[in-house]
Residue, then its C-alpha position, 0 to 999 in steps of 0.5 A: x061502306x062509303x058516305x059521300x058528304x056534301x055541305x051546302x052554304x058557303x065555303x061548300x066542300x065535299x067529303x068521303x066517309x069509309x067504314x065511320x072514318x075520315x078518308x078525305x076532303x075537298x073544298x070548292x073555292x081551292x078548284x073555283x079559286x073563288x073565295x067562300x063559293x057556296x055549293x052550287x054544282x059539285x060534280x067536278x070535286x065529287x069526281x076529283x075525291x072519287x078519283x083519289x081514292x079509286x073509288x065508283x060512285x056505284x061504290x057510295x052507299x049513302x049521301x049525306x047532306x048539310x045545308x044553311x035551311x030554316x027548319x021546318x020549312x020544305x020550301x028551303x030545302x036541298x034534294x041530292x039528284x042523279x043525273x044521265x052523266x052518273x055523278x051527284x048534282x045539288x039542286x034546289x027543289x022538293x022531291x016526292x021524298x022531301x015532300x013525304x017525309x021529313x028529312x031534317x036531322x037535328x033541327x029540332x030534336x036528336x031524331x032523324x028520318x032518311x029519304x031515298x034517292x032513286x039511282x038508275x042501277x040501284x036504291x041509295x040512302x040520303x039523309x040531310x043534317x041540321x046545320x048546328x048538328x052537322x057543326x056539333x058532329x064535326x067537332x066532337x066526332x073528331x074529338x079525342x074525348x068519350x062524352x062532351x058538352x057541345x056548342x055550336x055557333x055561328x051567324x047562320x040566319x036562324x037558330x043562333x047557337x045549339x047546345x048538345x051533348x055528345x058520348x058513346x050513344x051518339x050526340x044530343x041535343x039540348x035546351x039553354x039560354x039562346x046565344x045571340x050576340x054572334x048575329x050582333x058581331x057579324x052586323x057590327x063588321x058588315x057595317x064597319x067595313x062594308x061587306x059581308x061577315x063572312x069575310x069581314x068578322x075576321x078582320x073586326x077581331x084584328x082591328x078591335x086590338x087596337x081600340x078601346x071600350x066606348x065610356x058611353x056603351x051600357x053592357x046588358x046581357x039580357x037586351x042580347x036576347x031580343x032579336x030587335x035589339x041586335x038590329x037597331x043597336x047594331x045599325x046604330x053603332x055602325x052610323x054613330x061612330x064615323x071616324x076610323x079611331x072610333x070604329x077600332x073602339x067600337x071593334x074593341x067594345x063589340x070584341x068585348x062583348x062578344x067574349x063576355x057574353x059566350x064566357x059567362x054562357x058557358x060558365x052557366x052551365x050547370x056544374x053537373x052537366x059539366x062534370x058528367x061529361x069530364x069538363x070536356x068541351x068541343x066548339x064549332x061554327x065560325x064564331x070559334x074561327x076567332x081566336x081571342x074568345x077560344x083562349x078566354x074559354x080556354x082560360x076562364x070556364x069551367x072546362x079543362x079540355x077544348x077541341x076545336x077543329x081546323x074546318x070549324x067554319x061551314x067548310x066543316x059541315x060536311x064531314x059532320x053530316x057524314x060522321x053523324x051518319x056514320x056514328x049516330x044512324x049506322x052505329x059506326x064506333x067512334x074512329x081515333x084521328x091525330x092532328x095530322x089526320x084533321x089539318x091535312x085531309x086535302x088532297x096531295x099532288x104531284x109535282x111537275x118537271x120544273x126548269x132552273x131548281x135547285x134541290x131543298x135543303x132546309x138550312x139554306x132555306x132557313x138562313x133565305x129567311x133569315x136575310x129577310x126573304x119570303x118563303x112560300x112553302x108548298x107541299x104534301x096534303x092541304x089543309x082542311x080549313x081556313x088556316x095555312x099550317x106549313x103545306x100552304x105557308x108563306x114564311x117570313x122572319x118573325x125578328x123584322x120590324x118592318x116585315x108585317x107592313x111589308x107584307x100587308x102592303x106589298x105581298x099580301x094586299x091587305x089591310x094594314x091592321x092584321x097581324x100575323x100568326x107563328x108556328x113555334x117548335x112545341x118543346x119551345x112554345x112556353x119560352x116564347x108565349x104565355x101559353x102550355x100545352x099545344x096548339x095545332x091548327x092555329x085557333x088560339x092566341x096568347x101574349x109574346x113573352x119576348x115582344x122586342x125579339x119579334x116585332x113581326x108577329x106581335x100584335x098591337x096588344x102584345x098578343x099573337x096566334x100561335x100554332x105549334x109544330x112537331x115532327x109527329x104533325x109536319x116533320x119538313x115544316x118542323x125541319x125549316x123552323x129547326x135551322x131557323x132556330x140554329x141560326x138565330x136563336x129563335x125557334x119560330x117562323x112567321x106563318x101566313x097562308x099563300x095567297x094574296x087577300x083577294x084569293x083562296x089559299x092556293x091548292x095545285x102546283x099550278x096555283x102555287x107556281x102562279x100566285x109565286x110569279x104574281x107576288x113579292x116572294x122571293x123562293x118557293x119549295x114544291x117538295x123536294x125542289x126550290x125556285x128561286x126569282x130574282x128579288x131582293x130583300x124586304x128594305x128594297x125594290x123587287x126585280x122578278x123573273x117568272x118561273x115557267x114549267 
């Protein structure tokens, strides 16, 4: 049986569900090339993620929807449409469904009702999943773990965070202190960098590495319960600190609180409910996309094991909603996924016919970087998610001083302040970081052991984010860094997604082959073939070619 899952705010994506497991996925701005596009119409990745899979639309046996609502209110709702053209469109409205029926899973309670959807040859389900629990499925449906405890969080305009729990049964919800200073870290980076938190909350957690704890900021963890608080003290902070010294101090404090604030709700808990379900925790929303606090819950809560998945941002959602309907109304048993299944679940292409290529070979590619040139890294399947894990990488060398303002300034046109994370060779990752154990899909940080060794990928507070490779997970990717480590001693690449700033992490070979002609990067590998333009080293002026199909 196929589910066809939507989500419908931003960073839209469309998913394909057989049988309770996993086939595939497809997020809107890799095929718009518009960054965090929200869901609008979505007929072209429906088809596109049909296509792969030689899978009919006649074939979709539910429909599974995820959308940003405000509970209880059908005016906000989502229906799912059949048109002439035979293919799914997301519109606003109400159906005679929605209006008859309560279609809301989760909102509220762990219950759930499904409203039809009436095709021209047949009669299909539709269900549509509360936004938290459609994070919540995400995570802990993927997870390794039998039972769990659940948190969702994320600067959704209403219900902040949802607590939930999660075992053989399914998941449930349950009632415990609201978290709310999400919403205040969100307002607090619109205002200091002038737009949306969507894209600005990222940003904030690099800049508060570089500030301190403002002396005159009270810490009160009751005043994060009132909504009015988070308004004017949040727009008061913003006006208050003018210069750009004091806004690192004002990152600093809220990055502070931010973690504090989630630490000390978690360690709330009662310690029953944490042993009941194995000091197991599973983590979504886009509050988990920042690094720093997932290492202090890793670290300071009750909790052994965390799962976090690599599209724990609204991307996400649309697995969740279809493995919710899976798992929890089919009764679907639980499928297992390796790390490879979750990071890679984008689609794969084929390459074109290139003129002037040189075949791949991983030692010359490893000592490139060495030298100091730019390596983007284009292959296989996309990652599912915000982060570049060695399908859509560029590399760089971590030993170069001057390589992260290089990049920042000349390649990837961004801020000066953001630092850059590494994929270390696992069996290696204890050598090089305070860190045990893996870390795939680059959501943690921890400190460089070796800071001097390698300038490029350490942030101002000695920190960086970290993702561990092996040949399980990307054999190609875990190749390149091996000959990197021959050659220098030093097992780990500097890894950013390929991309500049302005524009998503690239998708096609024809993206790939436009974004390498478009910036400073001096060899591109498709797969078995290597381009190289003629450039020179990071230290000197760049003379490109373009390279045509």
């Amino acid at each position: 049986m196929y589910i066809l899952g939507f989500n419908g705010s931003h960073d839209a994506s469309v998913c394909l569900v057989k049988d309770g497991r996993l086939l595939g996925t497809i997020t809107k701005e890799r095929i718009t090339r518009i960054k965090k596009h929200n869901n609008g119409n979505v007929d072209s990745l429906v088809n596109m993620l049909l296509a792969r899979f030689e899978v009919h639309i006649e074939d979709i046996r539910y429909v599974s929807f995820c959308d940003d609502i405000i509970p209880g209110d059908s005016n906000n709702l989502k229906v799912l449409e059949h048109n002439d053209k035979n293919y799914f469109r997301v519109n606003n409205g109400i159906s005679p469904q929605a209006q008859t029926c309560s279609n809301i899973v989760g909102t509220g309670t762990a219950t759930h009702e499904l409203f039809d959807l009436t095709l021209p040859s047949r009669h299909t389900k539709g269900c549509q999943v509360g936004h938290h629990l459609g994070h919540g499925s995400y995570s802990f449906f993927t997870s390794p773990f039998e039972k769990a405890v659940i948190l969702s969080l994320d600067g959704s305009p209403h219900d902040y965070c949802r607590w939930m729990t999660g075992n053989k049964r399914g998941i449930k919800l349950f009632d415990f202190d609201q978290i709310h200073v999400n919403i205040l870290y969100d307002r607090v980076a619109s205002g200091l960098l002038n737009e949306i938190a969507i894209y600005s909350a990222g940003k904030m957690m690099g800049m508060a590495s570089y500030g301190d704890l403002l002396p005159t900021f009270k810490y009160d963890y009751e005043a994060f319960n009132h909504n009015d608080f988070l308004a004017v003290e949040g727009s008061l902070i913003c006006k208050l600190e003018r210069t750009f010294t004091n806004k690192m101090n004002v990152a600093h404090t809220i990055q502070h609180i931010f973690e504090n604030v989630i630490v000390d709700s978690l360690n709330k808990l009662p310690d029953k409910l944490v042993k009941e379900h194995d000091y197991n925790l599973c983590l979504s929303g886009g509050s988990f996309l920042n690094c720093n606090v997932n290492t202090l819950i890793k670290r300071n809560t009750k909790f052994k094991n965390i799962h976090i998945s690599p599209a724990c941002g609204d991307d996400g959602l649309s697995v969740g909603s279809a493995l919710y309907v899976a798992h929890t109304i089919l009764g679907y048993p639980r499928e297992e996924y390796t790390n490879k299944d979750l990071m890679y679940s984008g689609s794969n292409y084929s390459i074109p016919k290139i003129e002037n290529t040189m075949p791949y070979n991983a030692d010359f590619i490893a000592s490139e970087i060495a030298k100091g040139k730019i390596v983007a890294l284009y292959q296989g399947s996309s990652e599912f998610g915000p982060r570049a894990l060695g399908n859509r990488s560029i590399l760089a060398d971590p030993r170069c001083p001057k390589m992260r303002d290089y990049l920042n300034n000349e390649v990837k046109k961004r801020e000066w302040y953001r630092p850059y994370g590494a994929s270390v060779l696992e069996d290696h990752t204890s050598e090089w970081f305070d860190w045990d154990g893996p870390s795939p899909f680059m959501l943690f940080t921890c400190q460089v052991k070796k800071p001097d060794l390698v300038p490029a990928i350490t942030h101002v507070d000695g920190s960086c984010r970290i993702q561990t490779v092996n040949t399980e997970t990307n054999n190609r990717f875990y190749e390149i860094i091996s000959e990197f480590y021959k050659q220098t001693g030093v097992p780990l690449l500097l890894n950013t997604s390929f991309n500049t700033s302005s524009e998503p992490i690239v998708e096609t070979p024809e993206d790939a082959l436009k974004t390498f002609n478009n910036m400073k990067i001096n060899i591109l590998v498709m797969e078995d073939r290597v381009l190289i333009k003629d450039a020179d080293l990071v230290s000197s002026s760049h003379r490109a070619r373009k390279v045509n199909l």
